[in-house]
RODREN-233861 format. One record per residue (C-alpha): x, y negated, z negated; residue in three letters; residue number from 1. Coordinates in Angstrom, 1 decimal, padded with zeros to 4 digits, m for minus. Each point is the difference from the previous one (the first is absolute). Example, Ala and Ser with C-alpha at 12.3 -4.5 7.8 and 13.67 -1.06 7.14 Angstrom:
BEGIN
> 012.3, 004.5, m007.8, ALA, 1
> 001.4, m003.4, 000.7, SER, 2
// end
This chain:
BEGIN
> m007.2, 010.2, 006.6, UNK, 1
> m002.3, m000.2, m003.0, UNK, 2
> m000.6, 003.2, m003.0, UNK, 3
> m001.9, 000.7, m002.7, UNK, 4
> 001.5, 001.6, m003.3, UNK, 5
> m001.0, 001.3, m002.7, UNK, 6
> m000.8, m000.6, m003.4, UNK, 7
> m002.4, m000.9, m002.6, UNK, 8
> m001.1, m003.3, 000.5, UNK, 9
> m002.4, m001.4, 003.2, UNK, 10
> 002.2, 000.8, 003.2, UNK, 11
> m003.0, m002.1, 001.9, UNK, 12
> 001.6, m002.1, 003.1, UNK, 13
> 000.0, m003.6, m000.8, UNK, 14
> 001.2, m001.9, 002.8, UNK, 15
> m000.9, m002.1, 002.4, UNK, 16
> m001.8, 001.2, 002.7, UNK, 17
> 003.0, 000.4, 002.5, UNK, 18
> 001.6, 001.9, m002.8, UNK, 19
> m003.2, 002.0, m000.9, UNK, 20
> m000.1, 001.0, 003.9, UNK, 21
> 003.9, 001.0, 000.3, UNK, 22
> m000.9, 002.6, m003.0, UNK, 23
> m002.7, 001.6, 001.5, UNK, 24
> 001.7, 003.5, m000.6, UNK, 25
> m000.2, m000.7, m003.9, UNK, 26
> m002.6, 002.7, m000.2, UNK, 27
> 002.6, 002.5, 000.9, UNK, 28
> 002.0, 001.8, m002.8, UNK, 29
> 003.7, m001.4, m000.2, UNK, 30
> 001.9, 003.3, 000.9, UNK, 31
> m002.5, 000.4, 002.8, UNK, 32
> 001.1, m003.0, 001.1, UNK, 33
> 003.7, m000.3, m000.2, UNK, 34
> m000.1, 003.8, 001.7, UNK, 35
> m001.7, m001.3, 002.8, UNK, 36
> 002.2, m002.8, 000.1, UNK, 37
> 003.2, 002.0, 000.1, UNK, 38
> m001.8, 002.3, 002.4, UNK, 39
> m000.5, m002.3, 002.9, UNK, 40
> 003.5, m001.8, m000.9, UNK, 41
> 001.6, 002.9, 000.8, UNK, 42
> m001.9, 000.9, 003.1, UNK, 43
> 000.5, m003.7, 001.9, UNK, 44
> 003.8, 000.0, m001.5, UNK, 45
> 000.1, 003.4, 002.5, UNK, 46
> m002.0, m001.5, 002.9, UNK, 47
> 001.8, m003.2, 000.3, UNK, 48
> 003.0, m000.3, m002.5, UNK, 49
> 000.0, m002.2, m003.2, UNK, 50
> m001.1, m003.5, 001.1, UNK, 51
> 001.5, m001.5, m003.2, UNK, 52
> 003.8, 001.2, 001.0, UNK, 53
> 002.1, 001.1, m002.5, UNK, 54
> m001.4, m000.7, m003.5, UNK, 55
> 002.2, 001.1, m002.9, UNK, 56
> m003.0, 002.7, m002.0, UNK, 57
> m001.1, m000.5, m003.4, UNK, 58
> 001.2, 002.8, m001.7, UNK, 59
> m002.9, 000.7, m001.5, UNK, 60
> m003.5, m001.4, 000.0, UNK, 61
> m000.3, m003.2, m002.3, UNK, 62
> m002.2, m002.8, m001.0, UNK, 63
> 000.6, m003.8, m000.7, UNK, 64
> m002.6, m002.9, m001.4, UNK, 65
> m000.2, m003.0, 002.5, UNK, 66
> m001.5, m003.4, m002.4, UNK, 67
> m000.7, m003.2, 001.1, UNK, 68
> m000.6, m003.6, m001.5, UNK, 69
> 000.1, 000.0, m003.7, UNK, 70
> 000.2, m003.0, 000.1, UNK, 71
> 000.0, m001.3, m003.6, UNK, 72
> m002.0, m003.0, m000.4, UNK, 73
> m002.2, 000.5, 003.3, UNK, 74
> m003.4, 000.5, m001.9, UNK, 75
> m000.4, m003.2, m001.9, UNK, 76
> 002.3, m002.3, 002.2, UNK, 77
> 003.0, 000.1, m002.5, UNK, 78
> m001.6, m000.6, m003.2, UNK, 79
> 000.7, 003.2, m001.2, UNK, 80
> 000.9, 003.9, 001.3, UNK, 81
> m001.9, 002.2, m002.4, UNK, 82
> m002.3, 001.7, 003.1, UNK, 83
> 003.7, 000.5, 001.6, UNK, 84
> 001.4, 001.6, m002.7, UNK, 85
> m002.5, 002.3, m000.9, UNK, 86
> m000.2, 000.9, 003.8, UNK, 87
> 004.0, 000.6, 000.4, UNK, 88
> m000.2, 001.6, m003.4, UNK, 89
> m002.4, 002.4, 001.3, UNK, 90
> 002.5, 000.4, 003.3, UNK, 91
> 002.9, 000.5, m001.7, UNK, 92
> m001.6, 003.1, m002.3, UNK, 93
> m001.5, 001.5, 003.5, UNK, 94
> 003.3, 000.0, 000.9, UNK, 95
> 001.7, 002.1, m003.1, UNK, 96
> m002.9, 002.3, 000.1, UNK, 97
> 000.5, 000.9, 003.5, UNK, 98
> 003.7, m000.1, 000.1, UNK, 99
> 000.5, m000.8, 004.0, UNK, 100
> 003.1, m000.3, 002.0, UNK, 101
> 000.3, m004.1, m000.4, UNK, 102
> m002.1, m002.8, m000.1, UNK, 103
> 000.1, m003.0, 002.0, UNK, 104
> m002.0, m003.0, m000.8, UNK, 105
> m001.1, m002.0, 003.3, UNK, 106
> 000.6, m003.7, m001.1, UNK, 107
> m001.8, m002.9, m002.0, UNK, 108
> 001.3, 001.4, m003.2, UNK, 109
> m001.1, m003.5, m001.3, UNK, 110
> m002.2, m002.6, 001.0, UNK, 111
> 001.9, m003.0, m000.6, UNK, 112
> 003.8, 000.3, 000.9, UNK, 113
> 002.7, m000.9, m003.0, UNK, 114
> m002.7, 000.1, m002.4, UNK, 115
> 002.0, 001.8, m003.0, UNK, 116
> m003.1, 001.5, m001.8, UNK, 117
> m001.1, 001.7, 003.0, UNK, 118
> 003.5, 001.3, 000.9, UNK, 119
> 000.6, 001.2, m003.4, UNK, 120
> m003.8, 002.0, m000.1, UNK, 121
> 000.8, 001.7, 003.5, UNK, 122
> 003.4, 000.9, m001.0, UNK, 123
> m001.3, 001.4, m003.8, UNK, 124
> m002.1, 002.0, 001.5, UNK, 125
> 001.7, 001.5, 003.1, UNK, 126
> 002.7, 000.8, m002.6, UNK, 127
> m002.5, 002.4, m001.5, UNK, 128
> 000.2, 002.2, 003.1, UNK, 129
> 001.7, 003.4, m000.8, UNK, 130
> 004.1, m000.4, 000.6, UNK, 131
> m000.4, 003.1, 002.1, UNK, 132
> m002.2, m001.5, 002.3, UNK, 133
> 001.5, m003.0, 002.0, UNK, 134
> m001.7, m003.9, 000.8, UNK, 135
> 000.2, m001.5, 003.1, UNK, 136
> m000.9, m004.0, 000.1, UNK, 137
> m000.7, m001.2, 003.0, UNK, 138
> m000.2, m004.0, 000.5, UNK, 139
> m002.7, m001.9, 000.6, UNK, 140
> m001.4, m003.3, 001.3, UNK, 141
> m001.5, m001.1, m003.9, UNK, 142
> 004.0, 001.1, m001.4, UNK, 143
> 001.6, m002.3, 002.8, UNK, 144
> m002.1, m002.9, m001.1, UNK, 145
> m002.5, m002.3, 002.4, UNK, 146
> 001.2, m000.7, 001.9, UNK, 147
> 003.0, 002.0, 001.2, UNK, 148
> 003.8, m001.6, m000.1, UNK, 149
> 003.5, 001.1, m000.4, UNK, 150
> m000.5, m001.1, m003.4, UNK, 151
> m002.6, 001.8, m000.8, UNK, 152
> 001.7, 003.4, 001.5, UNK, 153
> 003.2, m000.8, m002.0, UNK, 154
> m002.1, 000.1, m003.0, UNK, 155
> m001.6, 003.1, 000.4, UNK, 156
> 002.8, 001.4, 000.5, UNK, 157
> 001.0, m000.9, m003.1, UNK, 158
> m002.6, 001.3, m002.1, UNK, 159
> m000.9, 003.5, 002.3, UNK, 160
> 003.5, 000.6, 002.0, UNK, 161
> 000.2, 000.3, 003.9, UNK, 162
> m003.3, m000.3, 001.2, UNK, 163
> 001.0, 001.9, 003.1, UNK, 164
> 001.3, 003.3, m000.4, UNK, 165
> 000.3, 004.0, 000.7, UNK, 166
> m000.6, 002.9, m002.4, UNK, 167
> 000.2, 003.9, 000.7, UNK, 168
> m002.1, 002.4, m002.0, UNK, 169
> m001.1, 003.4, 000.7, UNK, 170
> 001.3, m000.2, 003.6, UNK, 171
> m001.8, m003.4, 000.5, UNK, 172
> 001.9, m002.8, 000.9, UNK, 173
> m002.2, m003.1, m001.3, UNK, 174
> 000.5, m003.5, 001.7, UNK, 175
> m001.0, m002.7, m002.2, UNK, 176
> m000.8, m003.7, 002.1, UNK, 177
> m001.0, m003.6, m001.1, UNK, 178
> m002.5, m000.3, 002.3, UNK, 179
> m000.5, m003.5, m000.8, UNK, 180
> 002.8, m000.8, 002.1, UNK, 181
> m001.4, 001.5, 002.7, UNK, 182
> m003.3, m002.1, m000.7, UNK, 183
> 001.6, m003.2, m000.1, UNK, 184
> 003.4, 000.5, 001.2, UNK, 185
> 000.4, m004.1, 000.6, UNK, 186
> m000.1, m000.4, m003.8, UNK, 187
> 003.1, 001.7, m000.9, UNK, 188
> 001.9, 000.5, 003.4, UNK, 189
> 003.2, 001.6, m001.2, UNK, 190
> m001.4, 002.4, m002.3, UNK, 191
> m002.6, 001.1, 002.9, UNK, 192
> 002.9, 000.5, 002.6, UNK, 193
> 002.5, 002.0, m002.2, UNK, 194
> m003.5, 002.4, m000.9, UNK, 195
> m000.2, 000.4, 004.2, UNK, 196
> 003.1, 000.9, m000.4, UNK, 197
> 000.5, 002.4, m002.3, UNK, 198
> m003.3, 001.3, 000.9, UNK, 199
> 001.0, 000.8, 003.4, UNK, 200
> 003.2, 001.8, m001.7, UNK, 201
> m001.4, 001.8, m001.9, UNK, 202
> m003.0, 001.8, 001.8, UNK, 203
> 003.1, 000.4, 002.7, UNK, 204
> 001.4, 001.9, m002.4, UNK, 205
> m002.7, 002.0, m001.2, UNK, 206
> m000.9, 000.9, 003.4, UNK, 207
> 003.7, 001.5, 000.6, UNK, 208
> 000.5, 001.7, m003.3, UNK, 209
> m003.6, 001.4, 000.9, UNK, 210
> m001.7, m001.1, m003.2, UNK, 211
> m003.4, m000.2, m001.2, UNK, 212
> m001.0, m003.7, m000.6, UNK, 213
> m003.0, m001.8, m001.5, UNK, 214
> m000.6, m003.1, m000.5, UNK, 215
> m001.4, m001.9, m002.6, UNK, 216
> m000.5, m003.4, 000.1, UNK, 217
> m002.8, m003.2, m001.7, UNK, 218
> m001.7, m001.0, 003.4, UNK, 219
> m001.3, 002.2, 002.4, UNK, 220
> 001.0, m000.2, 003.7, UNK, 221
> m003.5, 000.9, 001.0, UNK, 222
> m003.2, 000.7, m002.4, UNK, 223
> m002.0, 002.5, 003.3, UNK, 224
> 002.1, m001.0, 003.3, UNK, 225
> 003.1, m001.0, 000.9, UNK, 226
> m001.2, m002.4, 002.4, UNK, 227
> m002.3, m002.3, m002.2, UNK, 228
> 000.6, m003.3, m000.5, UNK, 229
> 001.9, m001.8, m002.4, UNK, 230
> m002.0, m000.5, m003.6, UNK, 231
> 001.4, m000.9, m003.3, UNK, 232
> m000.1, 003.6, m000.9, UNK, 233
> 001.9, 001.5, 003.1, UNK, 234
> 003.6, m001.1, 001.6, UNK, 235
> 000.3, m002.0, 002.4, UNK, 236
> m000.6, 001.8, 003.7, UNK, 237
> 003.4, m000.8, 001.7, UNK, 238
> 001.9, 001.1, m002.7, UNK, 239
> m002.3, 003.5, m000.4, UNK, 240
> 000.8, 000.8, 003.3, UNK, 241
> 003.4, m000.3, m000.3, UNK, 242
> 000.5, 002.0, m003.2, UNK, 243
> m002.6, 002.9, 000.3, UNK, 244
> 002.1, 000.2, 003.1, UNK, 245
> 003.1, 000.8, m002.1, UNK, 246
> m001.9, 002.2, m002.3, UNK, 247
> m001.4, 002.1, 003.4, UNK, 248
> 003.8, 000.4, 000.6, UNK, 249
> 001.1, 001.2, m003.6, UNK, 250
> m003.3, 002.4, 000.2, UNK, 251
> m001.2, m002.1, m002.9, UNK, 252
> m003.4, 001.6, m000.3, UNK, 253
> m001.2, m001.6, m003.5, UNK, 254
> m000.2, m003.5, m001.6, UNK, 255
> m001.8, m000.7, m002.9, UNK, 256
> m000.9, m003.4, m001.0, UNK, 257
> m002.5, m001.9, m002.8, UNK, 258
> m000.8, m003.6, 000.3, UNK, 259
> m003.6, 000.2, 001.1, UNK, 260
> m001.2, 001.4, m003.0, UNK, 261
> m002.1, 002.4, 001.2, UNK, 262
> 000.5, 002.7, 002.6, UNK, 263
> 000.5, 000.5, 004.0, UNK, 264
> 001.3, 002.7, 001.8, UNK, 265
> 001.5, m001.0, 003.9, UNK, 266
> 002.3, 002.0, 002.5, UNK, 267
> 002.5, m000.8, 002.8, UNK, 268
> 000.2, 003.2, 001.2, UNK, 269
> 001.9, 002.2, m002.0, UNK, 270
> 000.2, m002.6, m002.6, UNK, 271
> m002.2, m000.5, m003.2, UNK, 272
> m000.1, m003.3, m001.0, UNK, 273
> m001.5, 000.6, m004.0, UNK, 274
> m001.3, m003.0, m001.8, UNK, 275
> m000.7, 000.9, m003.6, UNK, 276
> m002.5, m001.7, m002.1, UNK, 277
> 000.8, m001.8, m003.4, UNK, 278
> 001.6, 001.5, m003.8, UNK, 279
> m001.7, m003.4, m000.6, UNK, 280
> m002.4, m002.4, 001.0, UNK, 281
> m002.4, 001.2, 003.1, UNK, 282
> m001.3, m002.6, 002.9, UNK, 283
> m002.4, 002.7, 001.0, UNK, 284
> m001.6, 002.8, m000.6, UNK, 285
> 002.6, 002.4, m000.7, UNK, 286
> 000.4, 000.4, m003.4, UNK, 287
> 003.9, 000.0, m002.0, UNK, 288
> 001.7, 002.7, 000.5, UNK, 289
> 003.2, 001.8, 001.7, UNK, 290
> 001.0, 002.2, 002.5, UNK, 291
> 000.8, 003.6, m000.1, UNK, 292
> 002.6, 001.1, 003.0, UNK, 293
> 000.8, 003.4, 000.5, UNK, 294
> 002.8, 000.9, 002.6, UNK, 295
> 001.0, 003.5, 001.5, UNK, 296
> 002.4, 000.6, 002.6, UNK, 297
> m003.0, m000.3, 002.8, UNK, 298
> m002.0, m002.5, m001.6, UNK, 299
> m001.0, m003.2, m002.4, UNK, 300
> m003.2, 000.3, m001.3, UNK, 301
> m001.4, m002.8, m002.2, UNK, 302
> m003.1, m001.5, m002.0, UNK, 303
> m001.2, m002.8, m001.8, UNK, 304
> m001.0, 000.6, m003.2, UNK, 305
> m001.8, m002.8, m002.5, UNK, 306
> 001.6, 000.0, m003.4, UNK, 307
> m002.7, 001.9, m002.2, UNK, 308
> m000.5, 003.0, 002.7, UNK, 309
> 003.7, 001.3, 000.6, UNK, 310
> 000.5, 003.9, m000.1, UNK, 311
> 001.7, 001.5, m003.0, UNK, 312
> 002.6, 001.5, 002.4, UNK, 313
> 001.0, 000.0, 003.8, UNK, 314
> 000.5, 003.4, 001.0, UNK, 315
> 002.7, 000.1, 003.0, UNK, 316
> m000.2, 002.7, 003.1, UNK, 317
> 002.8, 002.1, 001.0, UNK, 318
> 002.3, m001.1, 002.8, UNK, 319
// end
């Protein structure tokens, strides 16, 4: 579900039109909003029992930033990263300003993989991040190299650590995938088949211990439905079905992913599929910007916001 805030700057929607439409309610004052929302929680949890089982709460409301794509090097096909850095920069300083929970960065942290100035600019910079506030890299298809190999995972590893992983924060337990090796599993067999595996582990275990996971991943399983067809910038459908199936079963209800550079919104039911435009380089007509995602016990509420128009501060509801 989509918010507004408040703040100084121009709090004007600037997504795409699917985006645009999903916020309709961005008229309405925030604590009007997240009343209502806890409202009518409450009133269907009585009626019909939680449909999400038995989620660990946040103990209090909180906020984390969602970024996408930096992708140093993206604007002027490698010849330099200036745009990039000015754009992360700008990201980065968001971040200390607003102080959130964590912040995860959706994949293609550079555009051409191994390339050492790159690497070094996204690392300078998300080292600027406040040491209270914790980063979260998250692989993607640009880091793994073109085209994908065991190789090429092996090396990114190397440089950016497990590129599939868990972390817990604020009641949250994040599940970090390479989604590249669920686009082109063939091209690095191994590595695809032990992520199945500890994929199916670990929402197993999340499910049991009654935890509340998101995921965050590079690709997105779906941009609008999950049953559209296979494009560059979707996963593959046989694989979808199999997974969101898993996720259904851990009461996964969130994914956030980048890779599109601009923004969609889709649903599989109870499940959000959030695809999160660019810290860098656009393809469309959403501008560069981040995401704002505030999460209650009964809720996730989210917006897009382009890098010149985000609020001064993110005021959180009550539980």
């Amino acid at each position: 579900m989509a918010f507004p805030l408040t703040g100084r700057h121009n709090l004007a929607a600037r997504g795409t039109a699917r985006e645009r439409q999903a916020e309709t309610s961005g008229t309405m004052r925030f604590k009007q909003l997240a009343r209502a929302i806890i409202v009518v929680t409450s009133i269907v949890t009585a009626i019909v029992g939680c449909r999400s089982g038995r989620l660990s709460p946040s103990r209090e409301p909180f906020f984390f930033i969602q970024m996408a794509d930096p992708q140093f090097g993206f604007f002027t096909a490698n010849q330099d990263f200036a745009r990039e850095t000015a754009n992360f920069t700008k990201a980065i300083e968001i971040a200390n300003r607003l102080r959130p929970a964590f912040v995860v960065v959706c994949g293609d942290l550079t555009h051409r993989a191994g390339d050492s100035a790159q690497i070094a600019e996204y690392r300078r910079i998300a080292a600027m991040l406040d040491r209270s506030v914790a980063l979260y890299s998250v692989s993607g298809n640009h880091d793994l190299a073109l085209p994908l190999s065991p190789s090429s995972v092996a090396a990114y590893r190397a440089v950016y650590g497990p590129d599939y992983y868990t972390f817990e924060r604020n009641g949250i337990l994040g599940v970090v995938i390479n989604s590249s090796l669920f686009k082109e599993p063939n091209l690095a067999p191994r590595e695809a088949a032990a992520q199945n595996q500890w994929l199916e582990r670990t929402l197993a275990e999340a499910k049991a211990k009654g935890k509340r996971a998101m995921v965050f991943q590079h690709h997105s399983w779906f941009l609008a439905r999950a049953d559209e067809p296979d494009q560059y910038y979707n996963l593959p459908v046989d694989k979808r079905r199999e997974v969101l199936a898993l996720l259904h079963g851990a009461s996964v209800r969130h994914v956030f992913a980048g890779h599109y550079h601009r923004n969609a919104l889709g649903r599989d039911g109870d499940l959000e599929m959030v695809t999160t435009g660019p810290v860098g380089r656009p393809l469309g007509t959403d501008p560069s910007g981040l995401r704002i995602v505030i999460v209650t016990r009964d809720s996730v509420m989210h917006r897009y916001y382009a890098l010149d128009s985000v609020p001064d501060r993110v005021p959180l509801p009550r539980n």
